[in-house]
C-alpha positions in Angstrom: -19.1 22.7 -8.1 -21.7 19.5 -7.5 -20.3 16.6 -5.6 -19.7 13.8 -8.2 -21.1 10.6 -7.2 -20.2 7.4 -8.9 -22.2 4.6 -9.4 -21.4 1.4 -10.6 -22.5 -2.1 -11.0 -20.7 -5.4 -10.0 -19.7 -6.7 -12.5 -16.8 -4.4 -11.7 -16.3 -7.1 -9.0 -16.2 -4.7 -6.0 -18.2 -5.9 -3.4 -20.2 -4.1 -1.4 -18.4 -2.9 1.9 -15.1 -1.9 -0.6 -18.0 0.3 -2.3 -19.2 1.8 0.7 -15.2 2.6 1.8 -14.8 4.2 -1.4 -18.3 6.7 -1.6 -19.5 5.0 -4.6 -23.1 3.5 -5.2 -23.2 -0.4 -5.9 -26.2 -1.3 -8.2 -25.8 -5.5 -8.1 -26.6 -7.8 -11.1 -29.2 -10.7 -9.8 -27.9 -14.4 -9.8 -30.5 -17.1 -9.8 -29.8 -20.6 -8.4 -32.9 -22.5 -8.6 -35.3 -20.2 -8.3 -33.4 -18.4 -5.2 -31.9 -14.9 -6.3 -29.1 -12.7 -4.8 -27.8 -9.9 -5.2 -23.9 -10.0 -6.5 -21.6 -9.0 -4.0 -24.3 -7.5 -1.3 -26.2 -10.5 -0.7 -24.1 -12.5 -1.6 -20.3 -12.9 -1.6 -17.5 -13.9 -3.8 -16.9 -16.9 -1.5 -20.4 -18.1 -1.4 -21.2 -17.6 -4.9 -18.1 -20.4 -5.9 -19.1 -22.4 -2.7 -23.1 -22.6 -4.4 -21.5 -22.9 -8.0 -19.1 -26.2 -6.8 -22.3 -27.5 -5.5 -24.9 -26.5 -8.3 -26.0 -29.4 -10.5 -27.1 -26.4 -13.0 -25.4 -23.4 -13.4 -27.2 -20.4 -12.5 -28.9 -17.5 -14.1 -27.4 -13.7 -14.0 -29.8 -10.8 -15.0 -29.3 -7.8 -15.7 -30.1 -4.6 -13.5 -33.3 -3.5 -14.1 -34.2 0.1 -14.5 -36.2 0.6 -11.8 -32.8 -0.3 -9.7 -31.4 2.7 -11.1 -34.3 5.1 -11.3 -34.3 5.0 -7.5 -30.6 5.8 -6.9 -30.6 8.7 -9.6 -33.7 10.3 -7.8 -31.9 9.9 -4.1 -28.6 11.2 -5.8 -30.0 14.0 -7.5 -31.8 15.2 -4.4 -28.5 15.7 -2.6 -27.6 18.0 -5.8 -24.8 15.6 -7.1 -23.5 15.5 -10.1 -23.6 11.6 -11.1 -21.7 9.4 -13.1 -22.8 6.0 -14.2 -20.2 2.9 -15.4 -21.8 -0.1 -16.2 -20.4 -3.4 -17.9 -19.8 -3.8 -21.3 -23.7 -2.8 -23.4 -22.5 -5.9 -25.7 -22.6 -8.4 -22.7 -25.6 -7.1 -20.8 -28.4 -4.8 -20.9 -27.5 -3.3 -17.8 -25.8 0.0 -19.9 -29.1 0.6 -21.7 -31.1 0.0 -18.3 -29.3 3.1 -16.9 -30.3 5.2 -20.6 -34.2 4.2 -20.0 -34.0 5.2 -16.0 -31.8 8.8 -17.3 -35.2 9.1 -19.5 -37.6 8.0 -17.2 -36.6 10.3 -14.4 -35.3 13.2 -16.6 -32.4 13.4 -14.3 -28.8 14.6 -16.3 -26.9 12.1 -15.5 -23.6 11.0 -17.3 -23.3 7.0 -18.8 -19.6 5.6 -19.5 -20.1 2.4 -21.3 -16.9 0.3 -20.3 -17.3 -2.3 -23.2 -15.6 -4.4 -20.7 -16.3 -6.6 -17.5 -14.6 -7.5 -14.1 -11.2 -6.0 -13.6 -11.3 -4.5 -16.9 -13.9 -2.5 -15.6 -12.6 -2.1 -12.4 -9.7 -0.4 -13.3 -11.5 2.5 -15.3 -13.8 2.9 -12.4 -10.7 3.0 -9.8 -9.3 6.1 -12.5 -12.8 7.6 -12.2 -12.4 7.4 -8.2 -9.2 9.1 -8.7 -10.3 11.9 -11.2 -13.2 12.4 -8.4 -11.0 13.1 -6.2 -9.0 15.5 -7.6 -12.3 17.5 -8.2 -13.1 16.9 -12.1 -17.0 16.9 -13.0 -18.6 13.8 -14.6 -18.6 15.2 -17.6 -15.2 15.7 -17.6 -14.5 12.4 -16.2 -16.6 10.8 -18.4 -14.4 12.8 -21.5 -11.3 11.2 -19.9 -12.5 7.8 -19.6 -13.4 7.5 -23.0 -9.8 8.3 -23.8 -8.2 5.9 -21.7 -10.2 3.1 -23.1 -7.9 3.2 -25.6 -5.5 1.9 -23.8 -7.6 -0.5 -21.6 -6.2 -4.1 -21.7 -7.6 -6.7 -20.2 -6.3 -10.7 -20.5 -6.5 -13.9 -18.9 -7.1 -17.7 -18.4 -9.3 -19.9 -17.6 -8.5 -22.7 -15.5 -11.2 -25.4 -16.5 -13.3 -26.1 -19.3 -16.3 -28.0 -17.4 -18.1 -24.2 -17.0 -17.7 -22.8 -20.8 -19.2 -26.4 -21.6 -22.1 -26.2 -19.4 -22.5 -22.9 -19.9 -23.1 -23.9 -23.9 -20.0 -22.0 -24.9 -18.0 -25.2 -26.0 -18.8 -28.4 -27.5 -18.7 -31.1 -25.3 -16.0 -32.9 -27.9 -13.9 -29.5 -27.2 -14.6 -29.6 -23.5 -13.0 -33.2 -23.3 -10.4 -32.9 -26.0 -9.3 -29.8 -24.3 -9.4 -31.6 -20.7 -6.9 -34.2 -22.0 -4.5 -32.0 -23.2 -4.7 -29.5 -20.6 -5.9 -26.7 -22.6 -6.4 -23.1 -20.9 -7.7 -20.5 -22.8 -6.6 -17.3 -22.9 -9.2 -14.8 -23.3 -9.6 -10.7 -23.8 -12.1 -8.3 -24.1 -11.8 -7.0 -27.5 -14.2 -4.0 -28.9 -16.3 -4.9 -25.9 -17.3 -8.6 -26.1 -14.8 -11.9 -24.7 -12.7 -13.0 -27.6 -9.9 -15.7 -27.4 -6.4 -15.0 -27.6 -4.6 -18.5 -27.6 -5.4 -22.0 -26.3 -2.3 -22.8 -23.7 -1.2 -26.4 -22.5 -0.8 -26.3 -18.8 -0.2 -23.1 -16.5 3.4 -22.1 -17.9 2.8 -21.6 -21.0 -0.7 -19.8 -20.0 1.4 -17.7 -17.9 3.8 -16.9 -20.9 0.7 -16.0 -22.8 -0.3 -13.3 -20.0 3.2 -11.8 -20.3 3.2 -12.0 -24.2 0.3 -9.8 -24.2 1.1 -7.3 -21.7 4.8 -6.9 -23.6 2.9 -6.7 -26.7 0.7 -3.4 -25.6 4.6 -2.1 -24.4 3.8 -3.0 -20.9 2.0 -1.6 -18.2 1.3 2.2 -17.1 2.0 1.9 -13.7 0.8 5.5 -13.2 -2.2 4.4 -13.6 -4.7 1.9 -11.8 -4.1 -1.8 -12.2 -5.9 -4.9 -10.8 -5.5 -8.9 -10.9 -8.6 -11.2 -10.6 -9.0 -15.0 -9.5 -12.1 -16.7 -9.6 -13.0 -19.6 -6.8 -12.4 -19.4 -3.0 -8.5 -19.5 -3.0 -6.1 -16.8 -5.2 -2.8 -19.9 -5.1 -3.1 -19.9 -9.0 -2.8 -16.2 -8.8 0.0 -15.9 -6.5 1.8 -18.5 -8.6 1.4 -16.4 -12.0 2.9 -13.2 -9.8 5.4 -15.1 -8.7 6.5 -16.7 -11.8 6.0 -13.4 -13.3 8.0 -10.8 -10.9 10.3 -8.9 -13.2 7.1 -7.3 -14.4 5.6 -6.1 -10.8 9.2 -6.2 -8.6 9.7 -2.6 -8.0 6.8 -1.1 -9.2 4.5 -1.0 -6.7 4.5 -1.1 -3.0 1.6 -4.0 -3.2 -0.7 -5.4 -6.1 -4.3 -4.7 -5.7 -6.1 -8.0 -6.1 -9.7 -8.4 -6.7 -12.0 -11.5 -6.1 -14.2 -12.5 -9.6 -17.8 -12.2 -8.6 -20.8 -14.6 -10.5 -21.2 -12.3 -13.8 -18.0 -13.7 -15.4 -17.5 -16.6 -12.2 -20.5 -18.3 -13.8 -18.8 -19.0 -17.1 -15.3 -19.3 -16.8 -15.9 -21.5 -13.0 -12.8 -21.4 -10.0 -9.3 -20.8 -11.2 -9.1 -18.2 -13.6 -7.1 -15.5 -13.1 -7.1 -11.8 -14.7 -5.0 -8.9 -15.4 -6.3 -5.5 -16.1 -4.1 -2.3 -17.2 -3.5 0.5 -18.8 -0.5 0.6 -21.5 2.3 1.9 -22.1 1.8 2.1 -25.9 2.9 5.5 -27.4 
């Protein structure tokens, strides 16, 4: 059997030296501030990313990955005689998915493309099961097969904690942006048949919390079988650690830690510091 090798862009929100500890490939997205360009969690870090967007009079620009980004690693992967596996981010929020179909073309290389038709932890989670299915031994194909049917139970909520980047980002008026200011509006927001839908509009962090909870409950809970992952965006996770805390009878006993990821600047750049995330699978019959 082929060695399976995974490859994955970040907008998974792994960063680079987690990537390399696990034997995946990390293609990055580009972010553009002013005209200077990095590369998402290789040349750039979490950290620094919400350090620049603090600072940034204009938010920046996030690109897709090109092609030729992926061209390259098929060709290096196929001449080790692997069997490779693609996930990208959601095809209905980037062009990144069909950027991997052209390269597959292009080189004539069999490779094997998941669309997630999701983003950051969402997406992290499916590519943690893939890890997992890899090591067990399963082919892409077969992996591939299985990830399709866990999407079905792929859930993926959470808030943001400040309006200022949706408005400047032109996803809100700026009528909504102060209204919502005033009254202390968080959204809740989901991924729903692969684009960012709202859920509720919360006053305050309790009741945003309570809406994080309602929606896990409502999907019968969480498969704790199966991978997991919380996000924060911003350079501290205190907002997080106050939702887990506030929110214990769900994780007390269930696992022996909480695997925590940062937000990187493909969602970062819209929803700004302070959101925070939770990605599962369910435990829906």
């Amino acid at each position: 059997m082929k060695n399976v090798q995974i490859i994955l862009d970040s907008a998974c929100d792994m960063q680079k030296p987690e990537a390399d500890a696990l034997g995946v490939t990390l293609l990055p997205l580009r972010t553009n501030f002013g005209g200077e360009v990095f590369l998402d969690g290789v040349t750039m870090t979490h950290d620094e990313f919400f350090e620049k967007l603090t600072q940034a009079k204009t938010l920046p620009m996030t690109s897709q990955i090109p092609p030729f980004d992926f061209e390259a690693a098929f060709r290096r992967l196929h001449a080790e005689g692997s069997d490779i596996l693609v996930i990208t981010l959601s095809s209905k929020l980037s062009g990144t998915y069909q950027s991997a179909v052209i390269a597959a073309q292009e080189t004539g290389i069999d490779v094997t493309i998941v669309d997630s038709e999701n983003v950051t932890a969402g997406e992290r989670v499916l590519a943690d099961l893939a890890i997992r299915l890899r090591d067990k031994g399963c082919g892409a194909k077969e992996i591939a097969a299985k990830l399709e049917e866990a999407k079905k139970h792929l859930c993926i909520t959470g808030r943001v904690d400040t309006l200022e980047y949706l408005y400047r980002g032109g996803r809100l008026s700026k009528t909504s942006a102060i209204a919502g200011t005033l009254l202390n509006i968080k959204p809740v927001l989901t991924v729903r048949d692969g684009q960012l839908a709202v859920l509720g509009k919360a006053r305050g962090a309790r009741q945003s919390n309570n809406f994080l909870n309602e929606a896990i409950a409502t999907r019968g809970g969480i498969d704790f079988s199966q991978p997991l992952m919380l996000g924060y965006s911003g350079t501290s996770d205190s907002a997080l650690q106050e939702y887990i805390a506030a929110s214990r009878e769900i994780w007390e006993g269930k696992l022996e830690s909480l695997p925590i990821t940062s937000i990187g600047s493909t969602i970062g750049t819209h929803v700004g510091p302070g959101a925070i995330v939770v990605a599962f699978f369910a435990n829906e019959q």
